[in-house]
Wavefront OBJ file of the C-alpha trace (Angstrom):
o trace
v 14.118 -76.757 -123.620
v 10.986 -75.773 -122.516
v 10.126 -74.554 -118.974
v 6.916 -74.399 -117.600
v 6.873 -72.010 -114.043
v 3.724 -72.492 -112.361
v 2.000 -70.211 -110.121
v 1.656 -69.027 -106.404
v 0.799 -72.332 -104.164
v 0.109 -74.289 -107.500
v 1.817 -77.312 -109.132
v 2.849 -79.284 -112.506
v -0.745 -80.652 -112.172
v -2.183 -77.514 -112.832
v -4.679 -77.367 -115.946
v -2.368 -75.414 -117.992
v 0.110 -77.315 -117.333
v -1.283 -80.580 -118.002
v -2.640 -79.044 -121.180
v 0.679 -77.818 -122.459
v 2.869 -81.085 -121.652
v 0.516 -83.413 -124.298
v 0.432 -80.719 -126.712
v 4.373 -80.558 -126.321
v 4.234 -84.347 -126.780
v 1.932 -84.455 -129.818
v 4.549 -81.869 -131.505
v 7.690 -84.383 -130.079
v 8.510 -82.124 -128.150
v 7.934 -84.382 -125.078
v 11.764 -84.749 -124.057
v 12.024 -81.335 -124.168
v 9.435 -80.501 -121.840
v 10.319 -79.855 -117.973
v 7.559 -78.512 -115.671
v 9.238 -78.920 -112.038
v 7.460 -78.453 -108.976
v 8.651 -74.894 -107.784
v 10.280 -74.644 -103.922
v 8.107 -71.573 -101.812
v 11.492 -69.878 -101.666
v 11.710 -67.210 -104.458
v 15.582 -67.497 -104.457
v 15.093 -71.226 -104.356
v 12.809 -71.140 -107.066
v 14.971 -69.026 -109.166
v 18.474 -71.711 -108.549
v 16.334 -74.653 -109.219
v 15.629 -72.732 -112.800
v 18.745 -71.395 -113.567
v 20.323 -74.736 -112.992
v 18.082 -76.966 -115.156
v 18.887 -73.982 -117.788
v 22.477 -74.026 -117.547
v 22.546 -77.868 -117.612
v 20.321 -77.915 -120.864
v 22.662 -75.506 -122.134
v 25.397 -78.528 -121.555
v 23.928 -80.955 -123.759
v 24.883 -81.247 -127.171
v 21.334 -80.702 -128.104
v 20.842 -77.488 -125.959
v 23.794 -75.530 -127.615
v 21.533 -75.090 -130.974
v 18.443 -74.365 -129.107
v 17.655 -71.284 -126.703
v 15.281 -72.053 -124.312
v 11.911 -70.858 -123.919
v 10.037 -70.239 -120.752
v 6.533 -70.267 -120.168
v 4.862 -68.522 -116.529
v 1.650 -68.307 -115.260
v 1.182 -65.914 -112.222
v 4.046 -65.976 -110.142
v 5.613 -68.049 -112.872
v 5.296 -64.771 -115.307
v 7.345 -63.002 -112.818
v 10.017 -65.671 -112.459
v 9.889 -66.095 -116.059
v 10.487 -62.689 -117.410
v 13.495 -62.601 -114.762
v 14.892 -65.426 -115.935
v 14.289 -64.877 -119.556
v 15.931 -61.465 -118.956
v 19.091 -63.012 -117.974
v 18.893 -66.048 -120.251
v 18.326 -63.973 -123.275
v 15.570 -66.311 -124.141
v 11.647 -65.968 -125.025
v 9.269 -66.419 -122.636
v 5.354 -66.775 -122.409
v 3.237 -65.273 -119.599
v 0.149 -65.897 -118.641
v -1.737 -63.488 -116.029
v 2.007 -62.481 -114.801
v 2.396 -61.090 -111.343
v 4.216 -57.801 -112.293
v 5.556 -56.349 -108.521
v 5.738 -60.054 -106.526
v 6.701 -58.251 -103.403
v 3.815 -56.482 -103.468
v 1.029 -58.597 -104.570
v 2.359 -61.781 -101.837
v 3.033 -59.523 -98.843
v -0.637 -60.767 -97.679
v 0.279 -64.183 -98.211
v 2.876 -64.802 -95.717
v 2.797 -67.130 -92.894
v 1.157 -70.833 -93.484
v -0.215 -71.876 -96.564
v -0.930 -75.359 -98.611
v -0.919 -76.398 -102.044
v -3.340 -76.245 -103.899
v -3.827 -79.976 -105.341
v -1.969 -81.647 -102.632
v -3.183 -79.502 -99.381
v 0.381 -80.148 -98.430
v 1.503 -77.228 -95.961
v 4.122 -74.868 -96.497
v 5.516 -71.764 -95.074
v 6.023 -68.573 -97.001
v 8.204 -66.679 -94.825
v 8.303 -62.608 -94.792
v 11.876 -62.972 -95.822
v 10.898 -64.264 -99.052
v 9.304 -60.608 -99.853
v 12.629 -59.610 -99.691
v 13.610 -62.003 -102.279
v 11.342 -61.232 -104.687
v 11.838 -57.346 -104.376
v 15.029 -57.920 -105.496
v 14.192 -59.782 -108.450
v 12.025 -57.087 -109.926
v 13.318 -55.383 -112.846
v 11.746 -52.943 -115.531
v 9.762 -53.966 -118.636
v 11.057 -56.007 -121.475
v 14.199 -54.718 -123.539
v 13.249 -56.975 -126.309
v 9.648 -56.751 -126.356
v 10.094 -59.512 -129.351
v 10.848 -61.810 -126.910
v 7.773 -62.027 -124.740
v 4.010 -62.978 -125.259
v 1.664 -61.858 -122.949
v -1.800 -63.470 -122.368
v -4.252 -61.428 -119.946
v -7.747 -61.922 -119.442
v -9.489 -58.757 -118.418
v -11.961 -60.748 -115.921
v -8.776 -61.972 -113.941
v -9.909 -62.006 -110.355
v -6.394 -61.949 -108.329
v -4.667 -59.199 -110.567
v -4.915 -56.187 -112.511
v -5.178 -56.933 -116.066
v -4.269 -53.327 -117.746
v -0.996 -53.481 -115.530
v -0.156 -56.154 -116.846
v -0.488 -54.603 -120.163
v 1.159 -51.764 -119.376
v 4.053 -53.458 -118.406
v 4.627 -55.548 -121.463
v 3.591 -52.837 -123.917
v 5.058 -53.437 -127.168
v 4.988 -57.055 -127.036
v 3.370 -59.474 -128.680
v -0.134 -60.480 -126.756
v -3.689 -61.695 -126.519
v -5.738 -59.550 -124.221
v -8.658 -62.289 -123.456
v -12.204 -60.180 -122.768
v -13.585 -62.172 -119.167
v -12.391 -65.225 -118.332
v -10.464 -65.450 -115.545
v -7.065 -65.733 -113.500
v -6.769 -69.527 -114.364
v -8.022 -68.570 -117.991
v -10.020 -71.703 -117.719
v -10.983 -70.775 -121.860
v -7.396 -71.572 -122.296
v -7.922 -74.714 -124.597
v -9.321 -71.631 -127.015
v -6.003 -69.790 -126.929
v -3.132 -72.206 -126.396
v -2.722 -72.498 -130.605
v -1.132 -69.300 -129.832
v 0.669 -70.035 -127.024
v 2.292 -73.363 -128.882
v 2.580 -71.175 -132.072
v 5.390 -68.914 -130.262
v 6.816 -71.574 -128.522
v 7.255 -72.962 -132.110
v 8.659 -69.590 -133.071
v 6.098 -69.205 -135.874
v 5.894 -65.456 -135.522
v 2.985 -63.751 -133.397
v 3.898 -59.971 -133.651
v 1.198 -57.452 -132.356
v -1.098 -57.280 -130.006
v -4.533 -59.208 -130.426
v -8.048 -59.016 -128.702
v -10.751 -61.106 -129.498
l 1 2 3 4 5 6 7 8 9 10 11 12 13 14 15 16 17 18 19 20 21 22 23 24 25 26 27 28 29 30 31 32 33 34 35 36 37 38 39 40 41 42 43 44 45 46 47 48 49 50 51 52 53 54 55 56 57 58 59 60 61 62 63 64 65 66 67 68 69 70 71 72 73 74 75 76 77 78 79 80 81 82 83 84 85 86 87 88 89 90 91 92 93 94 95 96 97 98 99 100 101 102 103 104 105 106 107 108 109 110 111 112 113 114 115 116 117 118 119 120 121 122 123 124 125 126 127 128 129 130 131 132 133 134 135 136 137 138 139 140 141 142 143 144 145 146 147 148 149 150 151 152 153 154 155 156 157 158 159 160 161 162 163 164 165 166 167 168 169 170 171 172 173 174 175 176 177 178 179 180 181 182 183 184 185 186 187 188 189 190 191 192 193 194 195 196 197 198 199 200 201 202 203
């Protein structure tokens, strides 16, 4: 299984996304692909996840493979969470690191980004994501990070910080959407593929 968390207010349409699923395909990976569209709820979010992992890990198919998760944004924070408690790998791309913190200005009415569909993100939902913070990675093995130092929304050497010791491309410019990220996604496919990225890399 491979999950794809998108970010804050965006969707399975998102470029990454969208770039990700064919490259998936053209490596058959296609069934194995699941990019759903994430509820505003942080502990709603979270369920939805846990259950499509736990029912993959039902299948005859899912008991020989561990699951790997891939976030971008406020996907990196649901990711490492869930990756954490999955015991799983997990990619992150620009990752929120303290959720709470960085969405408390975002409360109140909002829309999608590709749909302008409206939804509420409610100040409970701070709450929520408070306590779903945890420390760094225990297994730094298990995570690649991907940061571009011209991100826009978020601080780039937290981010570091944070997932010291892990495998990772620090991007020079770019931005928060990474919209270079046709340049780097060999990378991201190569430790989705498990074929062994182990130390930190800037270009």
């Amino acid at each position: 299984m491979i999950l794809y968390l998108h970010g804050f207010r965006s969707s399975p349409h998102s470029t990454k996304a969208q770039m990700l699923a064919k490259e998936m395909a053209k490596q058959g990976l296609a069934d194995a692909w699941h990019c759903p569209q994430l509820p505003a709820g942080p502990q709603e979010a979270i369920d939805l996840c846990n259950n499509l992992i736990s029912s993959h890990a039902n299948t005859p198919s899912g008991r020989d493979r561990v699951p790997v998760i891939i976030g971008s944004s406020l996907g990196g924070f649901y990711a490492q969470y869930l990756a954490q408690k999955w015991s799983c790998r997990a990619v992150l791309l620009n990752p929120v690191i303290d959720a709470a913190r960085d969405l408390a200005i975002h409360t109140g009415k909002q829309t999608h980004y590709h749909s302008n569909e409206p939804f509420e993100f409610h100040d409970h939902y701070l709450q929520e994501l408070a306590a779903m913070k945890i420390g760094p990675p225990t297994e730094p093995k298990r995570f690649f990070l991907m940061a571009t130092t011209g991100d826009e929304v978020l601080d780039w050497q937290e981010m570091v910080a944070w997932y010291a010791g892990c495998p990772s491309r620090i991007i020079s410019g770019s931005d928060h959407g990474i919209h270079d990220f046709a340049r780097w996604m060999p990378e991201v496919t190569s430790f989705i593929l498990d074929s062994g990225l182990s130390h930190q890399k800037t270009d």
